[in-house]
C-alpha positions in Angstrom: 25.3 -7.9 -0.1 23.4 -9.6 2.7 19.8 -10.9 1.6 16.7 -10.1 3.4 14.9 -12.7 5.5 11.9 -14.5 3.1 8.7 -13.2 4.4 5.1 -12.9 2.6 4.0 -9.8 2.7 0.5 -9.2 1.4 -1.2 -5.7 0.9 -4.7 -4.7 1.8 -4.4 -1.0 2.6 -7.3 0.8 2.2 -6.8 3.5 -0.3 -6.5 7.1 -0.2 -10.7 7.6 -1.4 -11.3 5.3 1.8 -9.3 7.7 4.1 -10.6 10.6 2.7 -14.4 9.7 3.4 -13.2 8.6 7.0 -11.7 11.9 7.6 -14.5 13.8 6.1 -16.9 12.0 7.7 -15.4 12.4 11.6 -14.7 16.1 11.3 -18.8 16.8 9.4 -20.0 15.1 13.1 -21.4 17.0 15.5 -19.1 15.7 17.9 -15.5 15.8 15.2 -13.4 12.7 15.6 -10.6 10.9 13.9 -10.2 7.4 13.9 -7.2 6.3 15.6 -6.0 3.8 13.2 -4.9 6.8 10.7 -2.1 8.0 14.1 -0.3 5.2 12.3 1.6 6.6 9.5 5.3 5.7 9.4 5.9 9.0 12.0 3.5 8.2 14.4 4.5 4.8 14.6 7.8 5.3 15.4 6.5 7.9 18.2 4.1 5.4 19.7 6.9 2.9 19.6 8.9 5.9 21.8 6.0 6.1 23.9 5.7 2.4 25.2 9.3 3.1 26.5 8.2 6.6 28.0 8.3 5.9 32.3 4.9 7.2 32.7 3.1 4.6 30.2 2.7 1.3 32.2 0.3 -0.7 29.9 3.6 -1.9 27.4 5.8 -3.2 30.7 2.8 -4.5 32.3 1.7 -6.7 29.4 5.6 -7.9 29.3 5.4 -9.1 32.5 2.5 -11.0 32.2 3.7 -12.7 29.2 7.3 -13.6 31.0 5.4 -14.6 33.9 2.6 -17.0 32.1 4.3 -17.2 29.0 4.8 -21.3 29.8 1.1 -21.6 31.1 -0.2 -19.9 27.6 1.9 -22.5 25.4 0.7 -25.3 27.1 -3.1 -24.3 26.6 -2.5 -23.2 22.9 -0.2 -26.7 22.4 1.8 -27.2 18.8 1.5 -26.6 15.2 -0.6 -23.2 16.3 -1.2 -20.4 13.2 -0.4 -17.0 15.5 -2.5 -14.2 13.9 -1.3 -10.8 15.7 -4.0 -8.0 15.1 -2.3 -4.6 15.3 1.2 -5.8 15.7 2.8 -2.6 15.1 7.0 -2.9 16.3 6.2 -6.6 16.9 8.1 -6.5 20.2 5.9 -8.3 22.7 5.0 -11.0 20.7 8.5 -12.1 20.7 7.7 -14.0 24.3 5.2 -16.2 23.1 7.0 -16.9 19.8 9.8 -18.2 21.9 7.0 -19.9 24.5 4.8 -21.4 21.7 7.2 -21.7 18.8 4.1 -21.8 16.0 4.1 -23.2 12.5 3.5 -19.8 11.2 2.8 -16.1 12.6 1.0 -13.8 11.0 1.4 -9.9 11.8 -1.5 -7.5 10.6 -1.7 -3.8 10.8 -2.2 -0.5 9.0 1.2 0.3 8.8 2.7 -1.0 5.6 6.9 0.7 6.4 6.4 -0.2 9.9 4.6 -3.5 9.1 7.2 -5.3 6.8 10.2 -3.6 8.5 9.1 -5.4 11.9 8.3 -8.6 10.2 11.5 -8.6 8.2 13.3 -8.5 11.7 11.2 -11.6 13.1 12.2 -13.0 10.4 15.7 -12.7 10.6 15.6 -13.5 14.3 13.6 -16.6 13.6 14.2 -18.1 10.8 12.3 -21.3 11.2 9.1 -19.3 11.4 7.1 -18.9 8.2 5.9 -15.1 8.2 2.8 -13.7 6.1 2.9 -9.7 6.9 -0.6 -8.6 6.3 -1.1 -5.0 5.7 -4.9 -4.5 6.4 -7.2 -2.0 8.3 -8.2 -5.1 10.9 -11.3 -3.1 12.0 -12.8 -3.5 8.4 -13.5 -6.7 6.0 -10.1 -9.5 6.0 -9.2 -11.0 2.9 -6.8 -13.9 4.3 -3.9 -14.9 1.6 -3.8 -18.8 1.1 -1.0 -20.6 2.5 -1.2 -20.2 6.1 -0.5 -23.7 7.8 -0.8 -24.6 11.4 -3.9 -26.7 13.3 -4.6 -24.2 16.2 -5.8 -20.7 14.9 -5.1 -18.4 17.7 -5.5 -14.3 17.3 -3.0 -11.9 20.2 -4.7 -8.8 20.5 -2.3 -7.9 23.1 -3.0 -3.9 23.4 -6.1 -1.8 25.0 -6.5 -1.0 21.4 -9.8 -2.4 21.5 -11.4 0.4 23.8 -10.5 2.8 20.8 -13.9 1.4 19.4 -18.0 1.6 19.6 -19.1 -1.4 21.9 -21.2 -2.0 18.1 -17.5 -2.1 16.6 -16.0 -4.1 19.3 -18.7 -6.6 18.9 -18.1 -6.9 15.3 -14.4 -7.2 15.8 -14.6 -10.1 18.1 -17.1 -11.9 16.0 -14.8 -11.7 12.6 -11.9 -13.1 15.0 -14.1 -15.6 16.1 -14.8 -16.7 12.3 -10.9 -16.3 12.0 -9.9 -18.4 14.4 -12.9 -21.1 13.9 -14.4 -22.7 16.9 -11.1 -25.0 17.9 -9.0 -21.4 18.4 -8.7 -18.8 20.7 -8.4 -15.4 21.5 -5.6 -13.9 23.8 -6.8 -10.1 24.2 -5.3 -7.4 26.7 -7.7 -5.1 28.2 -6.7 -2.3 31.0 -8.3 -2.1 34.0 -9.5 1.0 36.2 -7.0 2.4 38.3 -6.2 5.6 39.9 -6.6 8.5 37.7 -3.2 9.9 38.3 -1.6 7.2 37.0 -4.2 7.3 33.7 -3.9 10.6 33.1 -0.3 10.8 33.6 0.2 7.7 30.8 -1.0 10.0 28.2 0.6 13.3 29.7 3.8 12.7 29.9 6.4 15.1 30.8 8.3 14.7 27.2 5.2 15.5 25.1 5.5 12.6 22.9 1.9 11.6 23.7 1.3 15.1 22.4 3.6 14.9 19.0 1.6 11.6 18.2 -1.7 13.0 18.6 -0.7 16.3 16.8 1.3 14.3 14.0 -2.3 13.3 12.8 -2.9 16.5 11.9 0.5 17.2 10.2 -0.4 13.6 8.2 -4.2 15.1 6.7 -2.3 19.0 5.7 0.3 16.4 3.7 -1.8 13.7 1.9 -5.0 15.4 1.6 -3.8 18.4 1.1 -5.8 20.3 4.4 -5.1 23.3 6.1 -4.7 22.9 10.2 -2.5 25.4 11.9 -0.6 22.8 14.2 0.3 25.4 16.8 -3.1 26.9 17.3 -4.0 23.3 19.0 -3.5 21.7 22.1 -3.1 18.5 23.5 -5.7 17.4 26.0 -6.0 13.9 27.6 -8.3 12.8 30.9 -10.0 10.3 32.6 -13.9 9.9 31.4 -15.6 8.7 34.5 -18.8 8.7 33.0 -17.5 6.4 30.2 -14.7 5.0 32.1 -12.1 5.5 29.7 -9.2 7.8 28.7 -9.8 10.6 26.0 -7.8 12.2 24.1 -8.3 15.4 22.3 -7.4 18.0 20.0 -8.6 22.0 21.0 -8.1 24.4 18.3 -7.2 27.9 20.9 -9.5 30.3 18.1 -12.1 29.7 15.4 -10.5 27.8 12.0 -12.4 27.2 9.2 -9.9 24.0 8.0 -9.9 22.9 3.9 -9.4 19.5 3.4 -10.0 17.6 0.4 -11.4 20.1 -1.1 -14.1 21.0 1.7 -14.3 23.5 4.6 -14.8 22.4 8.1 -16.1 25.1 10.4 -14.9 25.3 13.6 -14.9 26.4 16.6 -12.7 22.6 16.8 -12.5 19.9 19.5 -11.5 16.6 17.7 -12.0 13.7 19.5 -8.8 11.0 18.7 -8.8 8.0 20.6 -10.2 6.4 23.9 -8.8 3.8 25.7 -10.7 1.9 28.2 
């Protein structure tokens, strides 16, 4: 029997009263909206994982090659004994370019995810097996409670994905200013943020001709009728993504085709339904 790699793998998942209230509260709006940190249950992780490989999503290869290309440049600013904190790390794939690059004391995944979380950490693990790993399954939009242990001088936080346009500018700012009380004022922040481009290519990166952008944003749906017990005819939905010029940012939404009245959690939503899932700037 082979063992499994050591890693520390600490639990903060919100429970299922918090992601009830969320739910509840985005679809009572007068404008419904999920949050997109609940598309991550084990399904919809593994279909976001088969969308960064999808030909029409750019962001994931772009962000590769930026890291190959200033991977060196990035390691020499940081320097040694770094603590690498990696907010939303999901499959943990890009971040394999600056663990080779940097080579930090200890790396530190966090996301919502708990299957996904420790089964990606496990495997840097194994591939690395000089690197202490403390998994941390936490919602990283809400309040960190950091495990003790963590070594290494230089605190630096990868926030590699777009993932930060999925919030308020008031959420945003919050964000930033926890990871600056994170990483203290001798760390840093290495963020990725999209730039505007020609529509087509937006609008095509979250229509794509396989419809797996589609089954992610739909799988929410399937997620709420399983573990709070709602309603949602899936088919009676469609899919509908596009460029915001106003707001300068992708959209994505959820159209119910004819009037629902939806139970969840013990509650009825009215409807006519447009849900509101995530925006990406």
């Amino acid at each position: 029997m082979t063992n499994l790699p050591l890693i520390h793998f600490h639990d903060f998942h919100p429970d299922l009263s918090d992601f009830r209230a969320d739910i509840l509260a985005g679809l009572k709006a007068e404008q419904k909206h999920l949050a997109p940190k609940y598309f991550y249950d084990p399904e919809g992780s593994l279909l976001f994982d088969r969308i960064c490989e999808l030909p029409e999503y750019y962001p994931t290869r772009t962000k590769i090659a930026l890291l190959k290309q200033y991977g060196a440049q990035i390691a020499e600013v940081i320097g040694p004994d770094a603590l690498l904190f990696e907010l939303g790390s999901g499959s943990s794939s890009k971040i394999r370019l600056l663990l080779d690059a940097i080579r930090p004391s200890c790396y530190v995944p966090m996301d919502i995810s708990k299957i996904h979380l420790f089964q990606s950490a496990t495997s840097i693990a194994k591939d690395y097996p000089w690197l202490d790993v403390h998994a941390i399954c936490v919602d990283y939009a809400g309040p960190w409670n950091l495990p003790s242990g963590l070594t290494g001088k230089n605190r630096i936080a990868f926030f590699p994905g777009s993932s930060i346009g999925n919030l308020t500018s008031e959420e945003a700012l919050d964000l930033l200013r926890r990871i600056a009380q994170l990483v203290g004022n001798d760390g840093g922040l290495l963020i990725g943020v999209d730039l505007i481009k020609d529509v087509g290519v937006l609008e095509a990166a979250y229509n794509d001709q396989q419809k797996v952008t589609e089954a992610f944003n739909k799988n929410l749906l399937l997620r709420l009728n399983r573990e709070l017990g709602a309603n949602f005819q899936i088919e009676r939905f469609q899919h509908r993504a596009f460029y915001n010029r106003d707001l300068e940012r992708i959209e994505m939404h959820l159209a119910s085709e004819e009037e629902q009245v939806i139970e969840i959690a013990d509650e009825l939503i009215d409807s006519p339904i447009q849900i509101s899932g995530k925006s990406t700037k």
